[in-house]
C-alpha beads as a LAMMPS data file, in Angstrom:
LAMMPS data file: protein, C-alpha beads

281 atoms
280 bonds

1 atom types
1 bond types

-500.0 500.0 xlo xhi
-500.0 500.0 ylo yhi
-500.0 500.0 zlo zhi

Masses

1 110.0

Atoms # bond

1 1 1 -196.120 233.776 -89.504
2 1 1 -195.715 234.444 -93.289
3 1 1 -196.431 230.883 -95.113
4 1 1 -195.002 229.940 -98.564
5 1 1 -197.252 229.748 -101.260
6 1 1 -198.472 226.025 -101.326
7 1 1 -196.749 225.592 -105.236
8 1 1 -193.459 226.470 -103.454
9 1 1 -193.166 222.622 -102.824
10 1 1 -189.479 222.499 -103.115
11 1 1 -187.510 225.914 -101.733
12 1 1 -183.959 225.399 -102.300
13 1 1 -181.174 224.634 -105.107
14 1 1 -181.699 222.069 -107.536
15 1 1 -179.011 219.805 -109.244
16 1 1 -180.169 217.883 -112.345
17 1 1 -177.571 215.720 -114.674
18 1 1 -178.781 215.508 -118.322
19 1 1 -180.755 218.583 -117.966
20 1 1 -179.832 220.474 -120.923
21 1 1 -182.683 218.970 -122.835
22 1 1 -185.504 216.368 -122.864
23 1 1 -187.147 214.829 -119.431
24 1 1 -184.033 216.147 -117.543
25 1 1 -184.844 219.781 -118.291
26 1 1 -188.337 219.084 -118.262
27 1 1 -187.684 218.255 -114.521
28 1 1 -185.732 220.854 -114.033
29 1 1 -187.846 223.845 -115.413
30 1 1 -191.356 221.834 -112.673
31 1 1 -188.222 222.215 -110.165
32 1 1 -188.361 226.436 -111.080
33 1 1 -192.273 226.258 -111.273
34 1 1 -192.699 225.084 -107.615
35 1 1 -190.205 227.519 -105.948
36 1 1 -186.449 226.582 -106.784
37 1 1 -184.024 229.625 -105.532
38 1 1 -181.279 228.285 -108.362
39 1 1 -181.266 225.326 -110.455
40 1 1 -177.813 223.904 -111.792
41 1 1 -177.870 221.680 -114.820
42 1 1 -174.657 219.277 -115.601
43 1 1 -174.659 217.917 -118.681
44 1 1 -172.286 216.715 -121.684
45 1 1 -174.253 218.424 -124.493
46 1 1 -172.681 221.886 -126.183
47 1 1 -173.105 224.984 -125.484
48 1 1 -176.102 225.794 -127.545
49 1 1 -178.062 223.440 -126.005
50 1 1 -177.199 223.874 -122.828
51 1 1 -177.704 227.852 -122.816
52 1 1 -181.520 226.607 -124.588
53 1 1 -182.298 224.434 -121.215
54 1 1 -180.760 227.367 -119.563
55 1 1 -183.070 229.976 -120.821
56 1 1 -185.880 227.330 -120.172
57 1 1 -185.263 227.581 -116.488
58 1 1 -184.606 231.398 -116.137
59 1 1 -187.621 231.899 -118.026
60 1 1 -189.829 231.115 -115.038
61 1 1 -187.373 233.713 -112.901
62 1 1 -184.904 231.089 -111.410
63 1 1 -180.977 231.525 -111.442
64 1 1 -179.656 228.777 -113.714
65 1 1 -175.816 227.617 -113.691
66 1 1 -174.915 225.402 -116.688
67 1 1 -171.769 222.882 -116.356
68 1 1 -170.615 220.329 -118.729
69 1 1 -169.616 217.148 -117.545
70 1 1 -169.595 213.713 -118.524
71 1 1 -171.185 211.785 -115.544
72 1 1 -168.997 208.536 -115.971
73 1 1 -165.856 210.368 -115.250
74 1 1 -165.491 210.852 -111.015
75 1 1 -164.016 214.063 -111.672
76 1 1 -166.004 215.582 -113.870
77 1 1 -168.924 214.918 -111.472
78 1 1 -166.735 215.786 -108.186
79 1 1 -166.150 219.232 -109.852
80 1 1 -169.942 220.224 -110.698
81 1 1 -170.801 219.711 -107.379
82 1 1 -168.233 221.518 -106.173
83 1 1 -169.168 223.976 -108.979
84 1 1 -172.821 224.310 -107.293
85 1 1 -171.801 224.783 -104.014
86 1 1 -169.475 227.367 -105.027
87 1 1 -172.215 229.135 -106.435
88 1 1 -175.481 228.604 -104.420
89 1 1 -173.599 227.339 -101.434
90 1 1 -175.748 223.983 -100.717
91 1 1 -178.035 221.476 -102.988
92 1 1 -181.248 220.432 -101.351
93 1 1 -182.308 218.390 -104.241
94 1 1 -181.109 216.510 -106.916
95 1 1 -182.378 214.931 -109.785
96 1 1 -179.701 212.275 -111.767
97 1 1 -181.455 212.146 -115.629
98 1 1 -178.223 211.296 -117.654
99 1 1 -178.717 208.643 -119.493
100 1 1 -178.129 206.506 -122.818
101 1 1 -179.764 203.570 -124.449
102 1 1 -177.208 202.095 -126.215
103 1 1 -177.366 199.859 -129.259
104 1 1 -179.919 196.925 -129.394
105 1 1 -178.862 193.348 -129.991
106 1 1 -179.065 189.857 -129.039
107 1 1 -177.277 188.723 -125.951
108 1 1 -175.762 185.851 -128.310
109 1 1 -174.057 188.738 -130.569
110 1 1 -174.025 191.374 -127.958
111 1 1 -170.960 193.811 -128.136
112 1 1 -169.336 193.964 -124.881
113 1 1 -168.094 197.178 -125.049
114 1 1 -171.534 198.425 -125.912
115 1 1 -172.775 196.647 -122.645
116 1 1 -169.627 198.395 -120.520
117 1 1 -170.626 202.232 -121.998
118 1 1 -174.090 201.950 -121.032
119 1 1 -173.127 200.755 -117.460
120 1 1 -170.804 203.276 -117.165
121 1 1 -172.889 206.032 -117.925
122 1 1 -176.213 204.787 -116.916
123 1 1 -174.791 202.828 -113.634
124 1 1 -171.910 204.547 -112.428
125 1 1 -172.461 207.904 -113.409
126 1 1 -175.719 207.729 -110.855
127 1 1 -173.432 206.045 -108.264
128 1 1 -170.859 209.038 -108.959
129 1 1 -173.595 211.431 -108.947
130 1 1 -174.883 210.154 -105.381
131 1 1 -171.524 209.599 -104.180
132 1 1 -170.792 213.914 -104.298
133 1 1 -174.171 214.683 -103.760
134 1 1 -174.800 212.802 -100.842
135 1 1 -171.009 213.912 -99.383
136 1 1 -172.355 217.252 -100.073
137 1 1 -175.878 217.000 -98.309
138 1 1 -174.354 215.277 -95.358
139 1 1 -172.566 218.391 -94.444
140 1 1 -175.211 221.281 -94.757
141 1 1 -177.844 222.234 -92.580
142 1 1 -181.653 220.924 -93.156
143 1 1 -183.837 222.474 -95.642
144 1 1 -186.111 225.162 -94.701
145 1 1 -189.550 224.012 -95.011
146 1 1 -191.811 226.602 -94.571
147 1 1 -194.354 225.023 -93.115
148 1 1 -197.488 226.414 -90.713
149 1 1 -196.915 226.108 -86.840
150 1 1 -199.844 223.613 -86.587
151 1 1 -197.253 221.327 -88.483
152 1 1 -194.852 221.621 -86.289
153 1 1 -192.670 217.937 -85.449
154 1 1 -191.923 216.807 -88.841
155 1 1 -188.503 215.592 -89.161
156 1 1 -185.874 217.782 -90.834
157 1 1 -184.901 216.956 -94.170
158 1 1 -181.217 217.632 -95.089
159 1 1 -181.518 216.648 -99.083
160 1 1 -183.623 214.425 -101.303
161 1 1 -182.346 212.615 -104.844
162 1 1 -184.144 210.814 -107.742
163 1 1 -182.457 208.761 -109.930
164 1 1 -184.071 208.120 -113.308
165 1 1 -184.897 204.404 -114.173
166 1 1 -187.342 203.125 -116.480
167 1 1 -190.095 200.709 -116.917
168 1 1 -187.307 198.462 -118.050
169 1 1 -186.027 198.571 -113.982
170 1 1 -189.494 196.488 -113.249
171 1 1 -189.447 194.309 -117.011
172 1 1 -188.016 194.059 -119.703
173 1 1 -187.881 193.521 -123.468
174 1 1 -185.498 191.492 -126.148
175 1 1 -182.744 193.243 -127.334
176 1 1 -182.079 195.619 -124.756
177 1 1 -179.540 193.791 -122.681
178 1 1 -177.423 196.803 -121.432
179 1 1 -180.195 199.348 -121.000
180 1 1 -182.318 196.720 -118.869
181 1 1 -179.534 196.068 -117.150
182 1 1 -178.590 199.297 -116.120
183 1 1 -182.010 200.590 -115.182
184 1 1 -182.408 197.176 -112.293
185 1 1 -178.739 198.275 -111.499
186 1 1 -180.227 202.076 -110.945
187 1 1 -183.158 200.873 -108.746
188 1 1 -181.078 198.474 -106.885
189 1 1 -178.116 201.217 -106.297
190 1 1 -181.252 203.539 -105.078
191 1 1 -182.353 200.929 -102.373
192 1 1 -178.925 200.900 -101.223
193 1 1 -178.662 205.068 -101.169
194 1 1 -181.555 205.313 -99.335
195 1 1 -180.955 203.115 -96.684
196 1 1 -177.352 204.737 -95.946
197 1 1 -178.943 208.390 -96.270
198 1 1 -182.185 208.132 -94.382
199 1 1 -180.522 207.682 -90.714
200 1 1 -178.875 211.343 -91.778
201 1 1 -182.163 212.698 -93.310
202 1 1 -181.085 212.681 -96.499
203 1 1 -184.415 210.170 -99.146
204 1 1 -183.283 208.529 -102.016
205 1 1 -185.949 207.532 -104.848
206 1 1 -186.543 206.802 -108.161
207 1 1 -188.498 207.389 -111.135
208 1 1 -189.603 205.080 -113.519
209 1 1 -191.071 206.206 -117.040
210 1 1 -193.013 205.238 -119.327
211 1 1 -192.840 205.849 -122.772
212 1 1 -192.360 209.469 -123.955
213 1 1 -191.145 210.398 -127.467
214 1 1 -187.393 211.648 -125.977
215 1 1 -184.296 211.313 -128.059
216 1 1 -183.367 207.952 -126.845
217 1 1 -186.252 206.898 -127.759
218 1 1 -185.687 208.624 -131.418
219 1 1 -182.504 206.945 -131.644
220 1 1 -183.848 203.727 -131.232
221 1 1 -186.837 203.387 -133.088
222 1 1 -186.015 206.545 -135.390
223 1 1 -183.171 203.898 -138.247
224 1 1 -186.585 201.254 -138.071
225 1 1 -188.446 203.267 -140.285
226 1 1 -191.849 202.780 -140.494
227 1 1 -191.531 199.411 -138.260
228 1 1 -190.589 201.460 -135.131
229 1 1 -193.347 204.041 -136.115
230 1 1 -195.391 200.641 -135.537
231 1 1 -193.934 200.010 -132.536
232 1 1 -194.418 203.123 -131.011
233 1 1 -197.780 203.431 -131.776
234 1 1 -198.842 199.719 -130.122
235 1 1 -196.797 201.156 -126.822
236 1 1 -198.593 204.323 -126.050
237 1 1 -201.932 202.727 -126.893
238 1 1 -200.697 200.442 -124.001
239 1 1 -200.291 203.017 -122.194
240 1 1 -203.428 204.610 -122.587
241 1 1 -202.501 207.930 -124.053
242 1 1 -199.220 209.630 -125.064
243 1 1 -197.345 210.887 -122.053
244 1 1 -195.541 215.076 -121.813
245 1 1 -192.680 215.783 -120.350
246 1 1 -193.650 217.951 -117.942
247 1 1 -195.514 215.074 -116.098
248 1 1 -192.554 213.314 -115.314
249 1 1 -190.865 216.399 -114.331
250 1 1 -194.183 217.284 -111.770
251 1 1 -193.235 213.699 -110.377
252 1 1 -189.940 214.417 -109.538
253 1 1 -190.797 217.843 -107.531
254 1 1 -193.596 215.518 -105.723
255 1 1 -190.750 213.097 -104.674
256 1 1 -188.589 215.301 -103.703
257 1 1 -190.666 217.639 -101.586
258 1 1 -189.664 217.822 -98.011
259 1 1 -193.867 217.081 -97.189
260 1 1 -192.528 213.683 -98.634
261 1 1 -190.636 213.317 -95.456
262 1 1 -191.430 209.144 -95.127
263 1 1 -191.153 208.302 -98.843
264 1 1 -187.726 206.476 -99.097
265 1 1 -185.919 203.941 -101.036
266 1 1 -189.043 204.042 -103.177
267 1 1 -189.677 202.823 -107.180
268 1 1 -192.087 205.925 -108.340
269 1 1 -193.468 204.073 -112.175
270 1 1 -195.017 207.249 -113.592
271 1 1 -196.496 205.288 -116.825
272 1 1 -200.606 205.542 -116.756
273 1 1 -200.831 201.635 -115.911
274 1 1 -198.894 200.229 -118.624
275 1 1 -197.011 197.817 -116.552
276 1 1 -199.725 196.629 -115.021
277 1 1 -201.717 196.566 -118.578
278 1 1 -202.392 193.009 -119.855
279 1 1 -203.740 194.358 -122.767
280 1 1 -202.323 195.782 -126.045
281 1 1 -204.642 199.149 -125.607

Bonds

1 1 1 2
2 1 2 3
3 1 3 4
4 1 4 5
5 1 5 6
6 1 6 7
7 1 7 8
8 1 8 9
9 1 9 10
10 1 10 11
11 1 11 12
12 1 12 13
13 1 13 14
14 1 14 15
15 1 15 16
16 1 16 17
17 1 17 18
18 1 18 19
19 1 19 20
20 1 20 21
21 1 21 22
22 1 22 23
23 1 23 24
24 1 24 25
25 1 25 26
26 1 26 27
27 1 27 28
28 1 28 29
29 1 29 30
30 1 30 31
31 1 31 32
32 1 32 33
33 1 33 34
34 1 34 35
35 1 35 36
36 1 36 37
37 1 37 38
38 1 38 39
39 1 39 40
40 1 40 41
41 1 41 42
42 1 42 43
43 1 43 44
44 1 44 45
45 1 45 46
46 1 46 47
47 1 47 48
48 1 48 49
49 1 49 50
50 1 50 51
51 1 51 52
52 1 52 53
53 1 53 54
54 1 54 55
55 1 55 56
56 1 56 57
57 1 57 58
58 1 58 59
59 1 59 60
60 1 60 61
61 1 61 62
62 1 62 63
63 1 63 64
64 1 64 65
65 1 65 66
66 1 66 67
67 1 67 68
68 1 68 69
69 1 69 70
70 1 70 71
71 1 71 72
72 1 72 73
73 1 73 74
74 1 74 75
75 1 75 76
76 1 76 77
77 1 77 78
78 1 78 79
79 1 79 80
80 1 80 81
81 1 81 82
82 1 82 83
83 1 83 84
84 1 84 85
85 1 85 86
86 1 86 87
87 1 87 88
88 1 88 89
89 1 89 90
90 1 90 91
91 1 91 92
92 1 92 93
93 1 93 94
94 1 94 95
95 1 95 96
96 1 96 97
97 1 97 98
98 1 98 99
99 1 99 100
100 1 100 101
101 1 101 102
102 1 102 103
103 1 103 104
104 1 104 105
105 1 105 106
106 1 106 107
107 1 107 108
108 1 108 109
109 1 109 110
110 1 110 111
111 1 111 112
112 1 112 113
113 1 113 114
114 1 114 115
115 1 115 116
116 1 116 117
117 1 117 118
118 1 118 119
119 1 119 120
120 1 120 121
121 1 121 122
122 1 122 123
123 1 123 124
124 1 124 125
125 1 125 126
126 1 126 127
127 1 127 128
128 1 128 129
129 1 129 130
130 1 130 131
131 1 131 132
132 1 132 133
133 1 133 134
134 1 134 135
135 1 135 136
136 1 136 137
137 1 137 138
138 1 138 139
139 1 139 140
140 1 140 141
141 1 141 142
142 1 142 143
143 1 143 144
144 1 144 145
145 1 145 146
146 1 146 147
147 1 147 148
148 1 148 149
149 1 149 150
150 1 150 151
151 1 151 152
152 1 152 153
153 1 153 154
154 1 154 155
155 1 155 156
156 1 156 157
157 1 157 158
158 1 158 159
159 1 159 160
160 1 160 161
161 1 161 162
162 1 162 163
163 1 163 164
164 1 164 165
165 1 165 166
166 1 166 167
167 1 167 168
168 1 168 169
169 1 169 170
170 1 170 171
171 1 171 172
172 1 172 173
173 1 173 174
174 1 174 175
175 1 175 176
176 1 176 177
177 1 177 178
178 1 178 179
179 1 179 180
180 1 180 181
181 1 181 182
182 1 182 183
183 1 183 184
184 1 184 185
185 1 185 186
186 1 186 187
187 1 187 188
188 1 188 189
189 1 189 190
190 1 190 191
191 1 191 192
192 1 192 193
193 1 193 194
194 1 194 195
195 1 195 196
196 1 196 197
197 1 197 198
198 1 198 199
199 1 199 200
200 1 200 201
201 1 201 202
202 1 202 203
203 1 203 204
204 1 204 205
205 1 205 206
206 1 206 207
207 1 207 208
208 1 208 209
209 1 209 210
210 1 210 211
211 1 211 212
212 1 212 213
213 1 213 214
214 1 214 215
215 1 215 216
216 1 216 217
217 1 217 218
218 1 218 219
219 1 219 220
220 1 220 221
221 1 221 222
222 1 222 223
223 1 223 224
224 1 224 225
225 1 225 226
226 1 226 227
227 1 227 228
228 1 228 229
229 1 229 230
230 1 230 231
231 1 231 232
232 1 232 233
233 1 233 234
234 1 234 235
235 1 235 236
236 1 236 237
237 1 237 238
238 1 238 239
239 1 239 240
240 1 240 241
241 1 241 242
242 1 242 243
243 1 243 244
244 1 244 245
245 1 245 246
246 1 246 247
247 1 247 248
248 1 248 249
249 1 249 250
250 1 250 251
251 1 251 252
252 1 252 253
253 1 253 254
254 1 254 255
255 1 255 256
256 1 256 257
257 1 257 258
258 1 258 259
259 1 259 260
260 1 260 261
261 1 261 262
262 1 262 263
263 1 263 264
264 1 264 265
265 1 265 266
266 1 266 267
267 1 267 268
268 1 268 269
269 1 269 270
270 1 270 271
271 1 271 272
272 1 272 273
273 1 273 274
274 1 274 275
275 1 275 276
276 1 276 277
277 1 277 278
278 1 278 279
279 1 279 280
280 1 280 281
């Protein structure tokens, strides 16, 4: 019997949110590295950007459908899936990286409706996200996993998703009420996922970051000037070194593999021991 080359760690169709750009098309291009057949990225940026993360993708030889959506909105989300399964006929893994930061502020002065966007992306969109994707993996057949006959037993996987959190879903920091919020919201929501979706074979993770230079990060530190130049530079020397995208991404395709068969319902922090870091360096 033939085996799969042992970088082919996740066979199958990938379905990323926010991958036109940043971590989530970082994740999805390590998702065409280790042996994706088609990769689908949803995402509410333009066309320009979206045919850049595009080209990203089909660069390494995958088939890469772009839809824009706005992962808050139940139909929008409803219709990529059905989008993906139209075109690929089945998603095996999933990988929910839309996301925004919102504006910081005191909880004493904090804007309410700046509090309810952020949830509503953030939150619901990844409950809206699972909700299809999980309907959708529920119904196909297990993934294929390639694996030699001396391995034979392992359960059958039927799909696998990781939802993007933060460091902020373990601690937290002044002035980020919503955001903080959210991310404990998308770790909680995970536990939840996973515990519905494991008695059909179907694991539910997350992934918690550290601190990479993305554009949420941009906006928020970008208007501080040479203050959140400061800043920046105190957190990655807690973290030990700066992080690349590409790392995080290589933790998702880990997660999701199918050789991860008893991983469930689990926090991934992906961060080079900041959280655990007492220390300023």
């Amino acid at each position: 019997m033939s085996i799969m080359p042992a970088t082919y760690l996740t066979r199958g169709v990938t379905f990323v949110t926010g991958g036109a750009r940043g971590l989530g098309n970082a994740v999805a291009v390590s998702f065409a590295k280790a042996g994706a057949t088609g990769v689908v990225l949803v995402d509410i940026q333009g066309k320009e950007a979206m045919a850049e993360g595009a080209k990203n993708v089909e660069s390494h030889g995958v088939e890469c459908l772009t839809i824009q959506a706005d992962v808050s909105k139940e139909t929008d989300v409803e219709n990529a899936v059905a989008q993906a399964v139209s075109r690929f006929g089945r998603i095996d893994y999933a990988a929910n990286f839309a996301g925004i930061g919102g504006q910081a502020g005191s909880i004493a002065n904090y804007d309410v409706d700046n509090f309810r966007r952020v949830m509503d992306v953030n939150v619901t969109g990844s409950l809206l996200c699972m909700k299809y994707q999980m309907k959708q993996m529920l119904q196909q057949d297990p993934i294929a996993m390639h694996l030699p006959d001396s391995e034979t037993g392992r359960v059958p996987q039927r799909g696998s998703i990781v939802n993007c959190a933060s460091v902020n879903s373990i601690m937290a920091s002044a002035y980020s009420a919503a955001y903080t919020a959210s991310k404990h919201a998308v770790a909680g929501l995970t536990k939840v996922a996973a515990l519905e979706g494991r008695q059909h074979h179907i694991r539910v993770n997350t992934v918690s970051p550290g601190f990479l230079y993305t554009q949420l990060i941009s906006n928020g530190l970008g208007p501080a000037g040479e203050a959140g130049e400061t800043k920046w530079t105190e957190l990655e020397a807690r973290q030990g070194r700066s992080a690349t995208f590409d790392e995080i991404g290589d933790a998702v395709v880990l997660l999701s593999s199918p050789r991860m068969s008893l991983l469930n319902a689990h926090n991934l922090v992906v961060d080079n021991g900041f959280t655990v870091n007492e220390m300023s360096s």
